[in-house]
N, C-alpha and C positions, 0 to 999 in steps of 0.2 A: 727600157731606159728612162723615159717620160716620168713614168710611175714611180721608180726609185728616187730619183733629181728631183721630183714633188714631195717627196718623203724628205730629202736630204731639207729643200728649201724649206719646208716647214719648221723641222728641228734648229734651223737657224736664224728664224724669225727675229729673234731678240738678241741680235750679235751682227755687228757691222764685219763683214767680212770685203775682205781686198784683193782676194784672188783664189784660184782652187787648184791643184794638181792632182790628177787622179790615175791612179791603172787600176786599168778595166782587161779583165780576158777576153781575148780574141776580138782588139779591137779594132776597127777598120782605120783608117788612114786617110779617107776622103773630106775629113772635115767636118762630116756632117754630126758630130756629138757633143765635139767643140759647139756647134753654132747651136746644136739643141741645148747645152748644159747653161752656157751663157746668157740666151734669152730665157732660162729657170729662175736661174743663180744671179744674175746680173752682176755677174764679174768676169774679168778673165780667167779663161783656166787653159792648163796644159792636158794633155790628155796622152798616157802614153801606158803601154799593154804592162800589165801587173807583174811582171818580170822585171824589167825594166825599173818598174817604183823600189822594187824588192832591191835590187841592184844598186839604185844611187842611194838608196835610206840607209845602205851599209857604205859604199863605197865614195869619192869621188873619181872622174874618170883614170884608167891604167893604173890604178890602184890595187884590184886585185879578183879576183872568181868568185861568181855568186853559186852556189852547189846546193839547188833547189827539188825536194824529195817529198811529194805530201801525197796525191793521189797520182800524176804524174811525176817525170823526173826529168829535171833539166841542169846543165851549165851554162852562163852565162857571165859576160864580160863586155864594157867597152875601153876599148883602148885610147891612147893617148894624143887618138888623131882622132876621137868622139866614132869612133866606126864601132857596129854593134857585132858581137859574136855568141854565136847560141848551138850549141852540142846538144843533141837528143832534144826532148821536147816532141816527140813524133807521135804521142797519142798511143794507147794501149793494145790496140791493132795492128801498131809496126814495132814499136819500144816502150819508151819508159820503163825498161829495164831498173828493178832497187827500188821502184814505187812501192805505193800500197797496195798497187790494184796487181802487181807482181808477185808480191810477198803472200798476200789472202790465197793468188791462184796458187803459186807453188805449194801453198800449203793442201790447198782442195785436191789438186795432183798426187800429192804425196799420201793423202787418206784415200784416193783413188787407186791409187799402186798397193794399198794394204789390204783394202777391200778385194783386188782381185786375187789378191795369195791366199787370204779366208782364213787370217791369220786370228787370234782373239786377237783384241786388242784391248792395250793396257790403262788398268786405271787411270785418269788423269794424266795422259799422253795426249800428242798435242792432234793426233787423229782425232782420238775418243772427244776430247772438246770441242773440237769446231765441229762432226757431226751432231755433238749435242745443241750446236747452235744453228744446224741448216734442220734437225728433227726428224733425220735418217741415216740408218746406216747402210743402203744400199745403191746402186747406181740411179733408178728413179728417182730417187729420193735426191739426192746430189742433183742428177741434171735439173729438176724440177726448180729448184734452189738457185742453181747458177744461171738459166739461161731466163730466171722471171724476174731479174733483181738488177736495177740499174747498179752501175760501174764501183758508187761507191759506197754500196752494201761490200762488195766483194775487195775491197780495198779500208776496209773498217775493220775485217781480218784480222789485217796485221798487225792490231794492239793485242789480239789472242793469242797471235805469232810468239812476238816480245813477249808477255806475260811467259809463255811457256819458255821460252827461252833462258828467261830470266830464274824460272824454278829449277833449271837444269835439264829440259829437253833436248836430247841432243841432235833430233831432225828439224827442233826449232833455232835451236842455235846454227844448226849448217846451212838453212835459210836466209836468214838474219846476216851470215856472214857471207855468205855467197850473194845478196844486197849488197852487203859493205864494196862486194869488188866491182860490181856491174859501175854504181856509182862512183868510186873511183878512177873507173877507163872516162867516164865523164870529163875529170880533172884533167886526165894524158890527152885527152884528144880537145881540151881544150887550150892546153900548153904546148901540142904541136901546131895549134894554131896563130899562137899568139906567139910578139917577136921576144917581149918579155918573158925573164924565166923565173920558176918556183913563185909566182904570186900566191900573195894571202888567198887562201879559202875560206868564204863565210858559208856556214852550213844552217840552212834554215828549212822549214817546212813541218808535216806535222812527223813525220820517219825520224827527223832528226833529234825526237825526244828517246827514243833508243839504244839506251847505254851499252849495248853488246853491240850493236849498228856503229856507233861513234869511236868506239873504242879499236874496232874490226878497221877505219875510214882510216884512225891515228894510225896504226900500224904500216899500211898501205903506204899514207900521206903522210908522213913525220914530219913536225913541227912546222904546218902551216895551216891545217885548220883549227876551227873553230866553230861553235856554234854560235848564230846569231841572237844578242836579245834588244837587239835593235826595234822600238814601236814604230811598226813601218807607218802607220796613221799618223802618229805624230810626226815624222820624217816626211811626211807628204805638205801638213801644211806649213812646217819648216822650208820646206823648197817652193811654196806658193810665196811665202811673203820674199 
C-alpha cells in the first residue's frame, strides 16, 4: 500500500490536490491506511472497500442495486438510512456464482464431461477451444492446467466462453445463460432484503460486457437494469472534492 500511495503521490506532484476518496479491496476498517495514505498524500482522504466506491459512482443512497460480476460476483446496495447491504461476494471457494472464475470452470467441467464419453469433438466447439488454450486434450493435461494457474487465469475463460457463445455454441450459450440466472437470484435476495421494491440495477464488471449474459439478466429482470458506463475514477475524485 506504501509503495502504490508513493506511485500515486509522485503522479501528482504538479497538481494541488484537496482531498482523496478511494476503494480499495478488502480493506481493513481500523484506520490505519487513512493515516498511512494522509501522511503520503497530505490531504484528507476517505477510504472505503471498492464495492462500495462502485456503488456511490452509480448511485446516491436508496437509489438503487449495484450488480457487480468481473472475477467474483456480488450485489450490493445502501439504503435510505446509509446501512450497507451486500448479497454474495463469498469468494470462489463458497460462491460467486455468474463470475468469471464460474463461467471458465463450467466450461473446463463441461470439456471434462466430453473427455470422459471419448466423444470426438467438434471443430471449433467450445471444448475443442479451450483445450486448445490449456494444450491438452486429456485429464493430466487439464488438471496440470487448472490446479498450476492462479484464480484469474481460469476466470479469463470466460471471454472464450462469450466468444463461443456468441458464434452459436450452444453449451456456451447454456453457460453464459445459466450465469445470467445465478446472478439474477443476486437481484431477488437482494430485494428480499431491502424494504424498497424493484430498484434500478446498475450492472458493472468485466461479465457484464456479455451480450448473450445481458440480454439473458433483461429477461429475468425487466426493465430495471442496466449497464453501467459510469468512470468510477472520476466519480471517486467527484466525491473527494
Amino acid at each position: 500500500m506504501e509503495q502504490v500511495l508513493s506511485e500515486i503521490s509522485n503522479q501528482i506532484k504538479n497538481y494541488k490536490i484537496s482531498g482523496a476518496y478511494m476503494g480499495i479491496t478488502g480493506v481493513t476498517s481500523d484506520g490505519s491506511i487513512e493515516t498511512l495514505a494522509e501522511s503520503i498524500l497530505g490531504v484528507s482522504i476517505k477510504v472505503v472497500s471498492d464495492i462500495e466506491l462502485a456503488y456511490r459512482a452509480n448511485f446516491s443512497e436508496g437509489e438503487g442495486i449495484l450488480l457487480y460480476a468481473g472475477t467474483g460476483s456480488v450485489a450490493f446496495a445502501i439504503d435510505n438510512l446509509s446501512k450497507s447491504h451486500q448479497i454474495g461476494g463469498w469468494g470462489y471457494l463458497l460462491g460467486d456464482e455468474g463470475a468469471g472464475y464460474w463461467i471458465g470452470r463450467e466450461a473446463i467441467r463441461h470439456a471434462m464431461f466430453e473427455i470422459e464419453t471419448k466423444i470426438e469433438l467438434k471443430p471449433n466447439s467450445l471444448s475443442s477451444e479451450l483445450l486448445n488454450v490449456i494444450g491438452g486434450k486429456d485429464w493430466s493435461s487439464v488438471k496440470s492446467f487448472v490446479y498450476s494457474q492462479d484464480r484469474s487465469v481460469i476466470a479469463a475463460l470466460s471471454t472464450l466462453v462469450d466468444t463461443s457463445a456468441n458464434a452459436g455454441d450452444v453449451d456456451a450459450i447454456r453457460i453464459i445463460r445459466k450465469a445470467a440466472g445465478h446472478l439474477a437470484y443476486l437481484v431477488k435476495r437482494m430485494d428480499d432484503s431491502l424494504t424498497e421494491a424493484s430498484l434500478p440495477v446498475k450492472f458493472t464488471g468485466g461479465i457484464s460486457r456479455s451480450t448473450i449474459l445481458y440480454q439473458e439478466l433483461e429477461r429475468i429482470v425487466p426493465k430495471r437494469i442496466s449497464v453501467s458506463t459510469i468512470d468510477i475514477a472520476q466519480r471517486a475524485a467527484q466525491l473527494a472534492g
